[in-house]
N, C-alpha and C positions, 0 to 999 in steps of 0.2 A: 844558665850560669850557676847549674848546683854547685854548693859549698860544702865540703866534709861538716857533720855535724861536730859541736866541740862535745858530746854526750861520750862519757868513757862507757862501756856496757861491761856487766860481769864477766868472769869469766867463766865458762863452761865448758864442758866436755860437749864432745860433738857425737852425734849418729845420727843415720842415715834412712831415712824415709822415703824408700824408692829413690830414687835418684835426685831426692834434694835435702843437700845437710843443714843440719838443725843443731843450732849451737855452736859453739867455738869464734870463728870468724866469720862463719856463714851470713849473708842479711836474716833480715828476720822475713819470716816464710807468713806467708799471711793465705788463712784458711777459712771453708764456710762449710757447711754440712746440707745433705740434701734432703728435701720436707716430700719429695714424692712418696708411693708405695716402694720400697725397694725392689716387692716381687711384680712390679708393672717394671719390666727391664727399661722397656723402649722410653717411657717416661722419667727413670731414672737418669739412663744414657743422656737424652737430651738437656737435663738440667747438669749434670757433670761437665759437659762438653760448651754450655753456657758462661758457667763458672770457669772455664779454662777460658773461654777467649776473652775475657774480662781480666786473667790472671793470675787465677787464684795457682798457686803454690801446692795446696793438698786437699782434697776433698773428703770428708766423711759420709760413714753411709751409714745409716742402722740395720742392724743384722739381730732381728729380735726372735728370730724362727728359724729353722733349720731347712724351710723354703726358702726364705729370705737369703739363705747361707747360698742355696743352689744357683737363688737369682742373681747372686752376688759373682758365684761364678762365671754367667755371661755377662753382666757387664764389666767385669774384668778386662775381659777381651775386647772389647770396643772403646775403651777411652785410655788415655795417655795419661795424664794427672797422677801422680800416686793417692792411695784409696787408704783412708783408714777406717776400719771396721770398729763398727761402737757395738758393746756386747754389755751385758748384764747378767751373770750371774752363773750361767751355763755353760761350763767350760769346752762341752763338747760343739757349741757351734765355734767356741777360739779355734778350736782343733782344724774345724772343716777351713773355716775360712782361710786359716795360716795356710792347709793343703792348698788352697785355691788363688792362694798368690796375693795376698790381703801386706801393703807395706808398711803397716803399724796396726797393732792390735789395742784396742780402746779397752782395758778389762782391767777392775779393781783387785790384785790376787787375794786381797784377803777376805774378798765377796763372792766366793767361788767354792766353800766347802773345803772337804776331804786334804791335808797334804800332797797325796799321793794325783790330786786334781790340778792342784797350784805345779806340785815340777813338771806335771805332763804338759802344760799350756807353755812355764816357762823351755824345756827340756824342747820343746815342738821350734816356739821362737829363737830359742839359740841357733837348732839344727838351720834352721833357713834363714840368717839372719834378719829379723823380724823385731822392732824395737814396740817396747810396750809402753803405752803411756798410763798413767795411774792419774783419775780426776774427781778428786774430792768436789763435794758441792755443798753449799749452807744449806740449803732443803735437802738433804738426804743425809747427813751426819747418823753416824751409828747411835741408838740408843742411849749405850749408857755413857756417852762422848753429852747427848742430851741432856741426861741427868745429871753427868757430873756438874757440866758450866752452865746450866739452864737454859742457855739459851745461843746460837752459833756465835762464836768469837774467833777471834783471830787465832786464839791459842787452841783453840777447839777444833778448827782446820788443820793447824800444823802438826796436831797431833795424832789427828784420822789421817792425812797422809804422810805420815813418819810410820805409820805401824804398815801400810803396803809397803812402804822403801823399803824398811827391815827385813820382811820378807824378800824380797829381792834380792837384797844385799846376804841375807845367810842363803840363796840358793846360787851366790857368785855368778849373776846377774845385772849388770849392769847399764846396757843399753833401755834407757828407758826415760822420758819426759813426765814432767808431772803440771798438774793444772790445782787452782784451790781457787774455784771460783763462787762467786758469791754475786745477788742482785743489789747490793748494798754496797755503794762504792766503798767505804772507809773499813769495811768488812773486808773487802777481798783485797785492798791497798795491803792492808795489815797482814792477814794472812800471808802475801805474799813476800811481803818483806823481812819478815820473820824463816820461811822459808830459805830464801834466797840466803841466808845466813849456815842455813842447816847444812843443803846439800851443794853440791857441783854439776848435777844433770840442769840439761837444758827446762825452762820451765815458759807452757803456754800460757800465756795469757788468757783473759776473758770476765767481762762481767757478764755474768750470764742472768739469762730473762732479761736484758735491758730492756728492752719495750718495744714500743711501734718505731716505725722509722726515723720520725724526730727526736722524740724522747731518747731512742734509743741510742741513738746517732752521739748524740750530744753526752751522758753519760757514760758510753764508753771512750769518748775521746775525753773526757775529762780523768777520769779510773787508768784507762790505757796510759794515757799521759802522764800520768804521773808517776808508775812505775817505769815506763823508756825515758822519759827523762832521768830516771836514776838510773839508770844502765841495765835495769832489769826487765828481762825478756826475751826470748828465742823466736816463738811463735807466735801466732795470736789470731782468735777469733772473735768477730764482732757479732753480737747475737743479738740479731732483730725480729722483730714481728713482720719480717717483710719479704722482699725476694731475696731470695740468697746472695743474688748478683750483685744485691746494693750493698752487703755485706763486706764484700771484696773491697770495691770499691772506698767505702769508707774506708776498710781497715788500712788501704792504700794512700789514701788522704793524710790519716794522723800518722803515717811512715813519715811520708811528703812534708808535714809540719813540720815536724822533729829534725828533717832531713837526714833519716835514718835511711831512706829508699826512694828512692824516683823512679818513677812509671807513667810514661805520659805527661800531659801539659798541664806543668801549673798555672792557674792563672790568678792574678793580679788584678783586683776587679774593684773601682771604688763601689760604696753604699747608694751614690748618686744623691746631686741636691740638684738646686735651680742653677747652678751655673753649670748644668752638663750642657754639652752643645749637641749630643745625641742619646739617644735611647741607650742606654751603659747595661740597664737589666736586661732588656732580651737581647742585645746581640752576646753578652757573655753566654748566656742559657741557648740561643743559639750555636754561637760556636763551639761550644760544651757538647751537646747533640752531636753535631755535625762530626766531629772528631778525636770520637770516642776511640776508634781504632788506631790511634795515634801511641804510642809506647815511648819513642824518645822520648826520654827527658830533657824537657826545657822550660823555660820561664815565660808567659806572655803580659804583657801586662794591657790592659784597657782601663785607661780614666780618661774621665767625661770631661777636665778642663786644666788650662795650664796649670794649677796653682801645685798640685801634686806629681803632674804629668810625667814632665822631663824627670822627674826623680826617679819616679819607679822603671821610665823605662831606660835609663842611662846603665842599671843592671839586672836590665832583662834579654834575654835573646833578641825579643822580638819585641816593639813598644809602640801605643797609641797614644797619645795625647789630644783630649776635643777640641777643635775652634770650627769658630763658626764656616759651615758650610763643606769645608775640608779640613780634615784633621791629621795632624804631624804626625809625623812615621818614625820607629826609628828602628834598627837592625844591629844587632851586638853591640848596643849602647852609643851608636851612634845616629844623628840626624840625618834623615834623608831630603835631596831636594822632592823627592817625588810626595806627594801627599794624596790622601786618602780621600775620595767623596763619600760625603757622611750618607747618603742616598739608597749608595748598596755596596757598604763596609762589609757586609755580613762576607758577601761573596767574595770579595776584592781579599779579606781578612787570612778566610780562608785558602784560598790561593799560596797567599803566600807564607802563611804556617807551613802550609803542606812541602811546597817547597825548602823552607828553613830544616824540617825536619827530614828529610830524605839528604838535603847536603851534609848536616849532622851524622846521619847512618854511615855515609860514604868517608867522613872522614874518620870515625870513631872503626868501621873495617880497614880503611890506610893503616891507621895509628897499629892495629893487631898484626897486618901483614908485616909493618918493619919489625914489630917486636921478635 
């Protein structure tokens, strides 16, 4: 039973990242980057092809060597995802990689040298339409951006990436995202928001270095959230210490919160106390497991006892409530005679998720036939 979120989001200009637009009315595209060897193909392939069946939206890759550029070329050829190429400083691997069919180019123009180096990268991206993103970060701020503010600020960000836009914008450039991330939420909140004033291109999100996978988890949904609650945000990466795949995942959570995106099953789970009449923690975490592969969006809800029960599931798709022994069912908000043995819910649960979500696909491709 998702709900349009009441969130207004910016307005932005739109382009197009291989075949998924970024900005305007597009959802917001949710991405992770690959921590293999780029030039181990077959280990890259496998981790890109992980992160698609998970979801992700767009993938990055690092292209830090002109091997890496070569590697870059075969795995091109074996995954679907569109790819963005992260580069640093060397214009001529932008070059290779644009050659090599790269759907957004990761490069700073104003951290590339020579004029004559910045139009050939942009002058490359134009010919093939190839959108560039510019990504400021608080640990790598230009020098004397250092010495001016002593130390990263919001205004400090905005104005290391205002001097890449400018350049863009006098080489009549315009396809391009921008990122101002920072490991310091109130740091990149700020930057961000000040940005968001500046320009009209679509802008990625990200707290970057978040941490490990709690830590990290938790302060970027905190950071994240707070800029998609203001309506700011195109794209977004969650940046863990961990597998990329959980990356997605979260980043798909704090959509799902916001109810800015739905992908798969929300679930509805209480804390659990003494009056659960079943195990509430592991059959969620079971059926979490179980039905990852699940993409419909819907609502499930599981609590452990009357007092909250009927509530949450009277607007949930699918709904548990605990009593003893067998526990109340309930299906598009309404009560079933049939009830649940609390014994082996897990499987009984499962069943019939499965089911709810497969009559949902059927009717959501009805609904597109008559259109």
């Amino acid at each position: 039973m998702f709900k349009e979120s009441p969130i207004v989001r910016r307005k932005s200009r739109q382009i197009m990242v291989g075949n998924v637009p970024v900005g305007g009315d597009a959802p917001i595209s949710v991405q992770s980057m690959t921590n293999t060897l780029t030039t181990d193909v077959d280990a890259t392939v496998a981790q890109i092809r992980a992160l698609e069946n998970v979801g992700a939206d767009i993938v990055r890759v690092s292209v830090p060597t002109m091997d890496a550029a070569e590697a870059f070329k075969e795995i091109k050829k074996q995954v679907n995802v569109p790819l963005v190429t992260d580069i640093h400083f060397d214009y001529r691997i932008a070059l290779k990689v644009a050659e090599y069919g790269a759907d957004c180019l990761r490069i700073n123009p104003g951290n590339i040298g020579k004029e004559e180096r910045v139009r050939a990268v942009v002058e490359s991206a134009r010919d093939k339409n190839i959108p560039i993103r510019i990504g400021v970060n608080g640990g790598s701020l230009e020098r004397d951006l250092q010495e001016k503010y002593g130390e990263p600020t919001p205004e400090a960000l905005l104005e290391s990436a205002m001097r890449h836009v400018e350049i863009l914008d006098r080489l009549n450039f315009h396809d391009f995202k921008v990122s101002v991330k920072a490991s310091d939420v109130f740091l990149a909140v700020g930057a961000y928001r000040l940005l968001a004033k500046q320009i009209d291109n679509p802008l990625h999100l990200g707290i970057t270095e978040a941490g490990g996978f709690r830590s990290g988890s938790v302060k970027s949904a905190v950071g994240l959230g707070m800029l998609l609650a203001e309506g700011i945000g195109d794209t977004l990466r969650v940046s863990l210490a961990a597998d990329p795949v959980e990356e997605i995942k979260v980043g798909f959570d704090i959509l799902k919160s916001l109810k800015l995106r739905s992908r798969g099953i929300n679930f509805i789970a209480c804390p659990s106390c003494s009056r659960q009449e079943f195990d509430v923690i592991n059959t969620v975490n079971a059926l979490e497991e179980r039905l990852e592969d699940i993409i419909t969006p819907m609502d499930v809800s599981i609590i452990g006892c009357i007092v909250n029960g009927p509530g949450e599931a009277t607007v949930s798709d699918l709904g548990l409530t605990g009593s003893s022994k067998k526990s109340g069912f309930y299906l598009d908000g309404e009560r079933q005679k049939e009830r649940i043995d609390n014994h082996d819910m897990v499987d009984q649960l499962e069943a019939k998720i499965r089911a709810k979500a497969s009559q949902m696909e059927q009717e959501r491709i009805n609904v597109k036939e008559v259109e």
